[in-house]
C-alpha positions in Angstrom: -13.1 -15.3 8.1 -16.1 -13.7 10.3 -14.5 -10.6 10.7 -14.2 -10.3 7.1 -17.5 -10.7 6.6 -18.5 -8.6 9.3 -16.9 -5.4 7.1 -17.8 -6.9 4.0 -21.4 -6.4 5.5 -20.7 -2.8 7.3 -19.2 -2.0 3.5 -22.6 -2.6 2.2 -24.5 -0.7 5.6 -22.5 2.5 4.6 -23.5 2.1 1.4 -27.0 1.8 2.0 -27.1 4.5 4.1 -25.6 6.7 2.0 -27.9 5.9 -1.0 -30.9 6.1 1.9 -29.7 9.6 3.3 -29.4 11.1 -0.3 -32.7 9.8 -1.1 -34.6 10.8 2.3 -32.9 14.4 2.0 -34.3 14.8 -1.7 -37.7 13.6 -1.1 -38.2 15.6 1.9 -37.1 18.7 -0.2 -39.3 17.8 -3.1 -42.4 17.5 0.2 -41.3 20.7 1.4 -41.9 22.5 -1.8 -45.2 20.6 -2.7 -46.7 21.7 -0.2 -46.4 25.2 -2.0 -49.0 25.6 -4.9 -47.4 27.6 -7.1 -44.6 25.0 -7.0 -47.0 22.3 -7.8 -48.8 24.4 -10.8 -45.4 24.9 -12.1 -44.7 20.9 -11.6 -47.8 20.0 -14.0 -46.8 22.7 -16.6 -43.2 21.2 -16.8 -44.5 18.1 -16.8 -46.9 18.8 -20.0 -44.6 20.3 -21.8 -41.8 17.6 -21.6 -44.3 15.6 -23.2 -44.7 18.1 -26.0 -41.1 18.2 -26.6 -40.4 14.1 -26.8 -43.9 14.1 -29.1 -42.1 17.2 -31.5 -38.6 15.2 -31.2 -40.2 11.8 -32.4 -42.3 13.5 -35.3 -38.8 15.1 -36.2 -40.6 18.9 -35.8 -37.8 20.7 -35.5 -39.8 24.2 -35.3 -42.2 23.4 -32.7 -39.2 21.2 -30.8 -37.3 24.6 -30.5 -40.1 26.4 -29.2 -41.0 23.9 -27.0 -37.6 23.8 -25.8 -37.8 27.5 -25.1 -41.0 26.9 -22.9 -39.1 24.8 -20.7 -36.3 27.1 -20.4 -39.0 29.7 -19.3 -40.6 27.3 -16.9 -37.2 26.0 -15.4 -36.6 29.7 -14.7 -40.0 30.6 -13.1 -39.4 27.1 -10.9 -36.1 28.1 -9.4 -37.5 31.2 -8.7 -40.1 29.8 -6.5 -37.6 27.5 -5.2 -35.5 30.0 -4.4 -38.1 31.6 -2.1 -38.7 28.4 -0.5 -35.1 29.0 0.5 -34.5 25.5 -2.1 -32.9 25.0 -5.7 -33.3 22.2 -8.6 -30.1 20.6 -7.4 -32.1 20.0 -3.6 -34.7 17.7 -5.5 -32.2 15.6 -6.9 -31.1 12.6 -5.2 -27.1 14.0 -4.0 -24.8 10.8 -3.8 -21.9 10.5 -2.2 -20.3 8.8 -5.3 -21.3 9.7 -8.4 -20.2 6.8 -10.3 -22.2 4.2 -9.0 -25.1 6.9 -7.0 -24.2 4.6 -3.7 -25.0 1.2 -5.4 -21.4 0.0 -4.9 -22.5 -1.9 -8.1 -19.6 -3.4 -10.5 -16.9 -3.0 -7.7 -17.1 0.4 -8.1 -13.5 2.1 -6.5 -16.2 3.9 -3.5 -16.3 0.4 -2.0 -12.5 -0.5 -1.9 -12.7 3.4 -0.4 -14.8 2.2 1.9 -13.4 -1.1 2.9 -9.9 0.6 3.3 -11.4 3.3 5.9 -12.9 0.0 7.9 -10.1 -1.7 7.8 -7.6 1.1 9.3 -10.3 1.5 12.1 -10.7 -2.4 13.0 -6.9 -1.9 12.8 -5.4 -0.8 15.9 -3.4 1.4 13.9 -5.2 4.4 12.9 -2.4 6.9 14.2 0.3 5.4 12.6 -1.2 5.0 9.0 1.9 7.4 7.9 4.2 4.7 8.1 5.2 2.8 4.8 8.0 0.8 3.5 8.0 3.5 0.8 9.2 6.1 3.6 11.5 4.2 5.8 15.0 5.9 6.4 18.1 3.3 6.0 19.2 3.1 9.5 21.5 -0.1 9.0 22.3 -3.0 6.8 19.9 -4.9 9.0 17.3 -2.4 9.0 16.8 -2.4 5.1 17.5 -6.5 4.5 14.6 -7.1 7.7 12.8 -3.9 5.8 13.3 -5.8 2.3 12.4 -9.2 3.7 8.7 -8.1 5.5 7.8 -5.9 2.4 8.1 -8.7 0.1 6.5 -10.7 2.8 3.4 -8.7 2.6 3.5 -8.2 -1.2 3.0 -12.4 -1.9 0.5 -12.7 1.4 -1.7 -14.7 1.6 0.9 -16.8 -0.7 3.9 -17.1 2.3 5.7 -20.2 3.1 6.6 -18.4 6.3 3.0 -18.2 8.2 5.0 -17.0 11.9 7.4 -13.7 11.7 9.5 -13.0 14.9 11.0 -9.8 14.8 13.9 -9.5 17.3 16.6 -6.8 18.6 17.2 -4.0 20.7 15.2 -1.5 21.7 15.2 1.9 19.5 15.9 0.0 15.9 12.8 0.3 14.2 10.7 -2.6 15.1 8.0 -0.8 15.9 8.1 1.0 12.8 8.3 -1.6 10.2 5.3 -3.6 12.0 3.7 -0.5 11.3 4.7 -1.0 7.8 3.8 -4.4 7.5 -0.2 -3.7 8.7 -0.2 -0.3 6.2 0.8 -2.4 3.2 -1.8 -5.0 3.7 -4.5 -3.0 4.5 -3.8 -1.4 1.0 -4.3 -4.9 -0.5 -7.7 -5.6 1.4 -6.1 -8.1 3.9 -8.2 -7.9 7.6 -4.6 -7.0 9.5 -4.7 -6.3 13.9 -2.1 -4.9 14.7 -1.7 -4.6 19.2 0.9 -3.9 21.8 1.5 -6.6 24.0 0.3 -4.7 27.0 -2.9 -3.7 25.1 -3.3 -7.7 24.2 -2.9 -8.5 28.3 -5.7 -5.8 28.6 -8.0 -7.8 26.0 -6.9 -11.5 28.3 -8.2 -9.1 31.3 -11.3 -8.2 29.4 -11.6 -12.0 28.2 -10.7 -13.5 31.6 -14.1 -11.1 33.3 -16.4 -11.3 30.5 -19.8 -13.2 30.9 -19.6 -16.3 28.3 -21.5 -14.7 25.4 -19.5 -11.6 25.5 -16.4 -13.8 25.2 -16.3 -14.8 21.4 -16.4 -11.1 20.4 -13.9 -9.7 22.9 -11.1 -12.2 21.2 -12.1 -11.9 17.8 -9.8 -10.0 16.0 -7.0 -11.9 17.5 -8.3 -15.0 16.0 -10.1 -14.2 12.9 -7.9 -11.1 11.4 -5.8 -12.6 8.4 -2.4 -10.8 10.0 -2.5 -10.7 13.7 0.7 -8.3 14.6 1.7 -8.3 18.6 4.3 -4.9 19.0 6.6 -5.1 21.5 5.8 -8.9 23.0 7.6 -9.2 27.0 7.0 -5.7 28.1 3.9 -6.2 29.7 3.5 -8.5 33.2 2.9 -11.9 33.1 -0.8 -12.0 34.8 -1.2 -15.5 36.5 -3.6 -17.7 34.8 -4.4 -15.2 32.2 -1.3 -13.9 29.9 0.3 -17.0 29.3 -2.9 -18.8 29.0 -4.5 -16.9 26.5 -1.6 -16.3 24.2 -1.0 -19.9 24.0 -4.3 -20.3 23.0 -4.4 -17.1 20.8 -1.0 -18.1 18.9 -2.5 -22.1 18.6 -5.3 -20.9 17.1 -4.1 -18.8 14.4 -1.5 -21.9 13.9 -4.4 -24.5 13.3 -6.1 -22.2 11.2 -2.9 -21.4 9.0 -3.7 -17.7 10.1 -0.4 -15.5 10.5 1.1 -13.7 12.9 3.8 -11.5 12.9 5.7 -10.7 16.6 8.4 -7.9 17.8 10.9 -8.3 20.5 13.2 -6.8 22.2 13.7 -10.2 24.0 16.4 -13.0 21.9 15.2 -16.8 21.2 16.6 -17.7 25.0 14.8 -15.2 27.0 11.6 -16.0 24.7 11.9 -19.4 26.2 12.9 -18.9 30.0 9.5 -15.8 29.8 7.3 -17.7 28.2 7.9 -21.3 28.2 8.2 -24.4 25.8 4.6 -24.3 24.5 4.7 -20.7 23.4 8.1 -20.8 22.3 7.5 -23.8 19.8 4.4 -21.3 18.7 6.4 -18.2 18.2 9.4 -19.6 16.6 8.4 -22.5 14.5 10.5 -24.6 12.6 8.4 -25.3 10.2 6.5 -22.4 9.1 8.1 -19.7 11.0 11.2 -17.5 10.7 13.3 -15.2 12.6 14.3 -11.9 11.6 17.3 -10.5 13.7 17.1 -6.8 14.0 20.5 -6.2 15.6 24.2 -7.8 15.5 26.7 -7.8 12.7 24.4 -9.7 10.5 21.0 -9.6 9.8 20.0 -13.8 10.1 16.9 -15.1 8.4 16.4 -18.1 9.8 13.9 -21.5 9.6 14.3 -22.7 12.8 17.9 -22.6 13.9 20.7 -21.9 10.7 18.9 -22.5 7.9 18.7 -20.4 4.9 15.8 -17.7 4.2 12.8 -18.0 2.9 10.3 -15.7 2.7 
């Protein structure tokens, strides 16, 4: 999508400016001690002499190689002592890269540009302050805390490969829904995947933003809700219904995703029938698909995984 290759690019921008910074902050070192002659006699005698050594090392002259070896040692010393006065040291004239595997290249998927594409991620998020919150840590609170729990983790461990594109996560207040949505975004954002994760009052905000915007603003403003691979709504029928604007918009934002086979994962503390009577038949046949969607009940005797109405789970 877009947005993936918008951090795709900013991946390779922080890399460039790192390799740029390192290489800007050596050269203006190595200017700053040019400009001192001593420095720069010193320069040309080093230089000389590294010549004698590779001539002594290629003719196999082990005797004059050691000497000449000692005449750099001796120069090295005298440099860092003018260096030192210049208030510098070797290491300042050396390019300093952030990683020093790859010296800021990125170059055979070095592990600094997953690093980097992980921080990115987490920011484009919406989730930065709740990056603590894994699968790995969750507390049993009920049978139907650890089977909805079990269900979403292996969920996010075959995405992009679910049959299930449309998640609604359902049940009272206070159970954890919150939590494991959290869950959901932390464990894809540890496998690359481009996951939003938004409040349902924060998403109304956006349709306000949307709704005011001048027309070439408008594509940007609703971006990550249509071009992030997992789109994650916390918390959907807490905020007002805004005439013209919430249901609107989320009808548009949910068909979208649907066309483009995106998904999109939703918690409620509202069941299948107040879904309907809040929101209507167009967004309720979005939200709880027969075909490609499932409901996860978060409360009740039993935990029901359902395609459509009654029929059996699949993930």
């Amino acid at each position: 999508g877009k947005n993936m290759n918008k951090i795709c690019k900013q991946v390779e921008n922080v890399l460039r400016e790192r390799r740029e910074f390192a290489l800007s902050s050596c050269n203006n070192n190595l200017a700053k001690a040019r400009k001192n002659s001593e420095f720069c006699e010193i320069e040309k005698e080093e230089a000389e002499a590294k010549i004698k050594l590779a001539t002594f090392l290629a003719d196999e002259n082990e005797k004059e190689a050691e000497k000449a070896k000692k005449k750099l040692l001796e120069i090295s010393k005298r440099k860092e002592a003018v260096l030192k006065k210049l208030g510098l040291s070797e290491k300042d004239l050396i390019p300093s890269f952030t990683c020093k595997l790859c010296n800021d290249t990125g170059k055979d998927n070095c592990k600094c540009k997953n690093e980097i594409k992980t921080k990115l991620l987490i920011e484009n998020s919406g989730i930065a302050n709740r990056l603590n919150e894994k699968f790995e840590t969750a507390k049993s609170v009920s049978k139907e805390f650890d089977l909805a729990a079990n269900f979403l983790k292996q969920w996010c461990e075959k995405f992009p490969n679910v049959t299930k594109k449309t998640v609604f996560l359902s049940g009272q207040t206070g159970i954890g829904k919150t939590f494991l949505a959290a869950c959901v975004v932390n464990a894809l954002i540890e496998k690359g995947v481009y996951a939003y994760f938004t409040t349902a009052f924060n998403l109304n905000n956006i349709f306000i933003t949307y709704f005011k915007a001048k027309d070439e603003e408008k594509d940007e403003i609703l971006q990550p809700l249509l071009e992030s691979d997992v789109l994650i709504i916390d918390d959907l029928g807490t905020e007002p219904i805004l005439n013209n604007i919430t249901l609107n918009y989320l009808y548009l934002v949910l068909n979208e995703r649907m066309i483009a086979g995106k998904s999109t994962i939703i918690n409620s503390n509202l069941d299948s029938e107040e879904l309907l009577n809040r929101y209507g038949e167009r967004i309720f046949s979005r939200i709880l698909c027969k075909r490609d969607g499932v409901a996860v009940k978060l409360s009740g005797e039993d935990l029901r995984l359902k395609k459509g109405k009654g029929e059996k789970k699949n993930v």
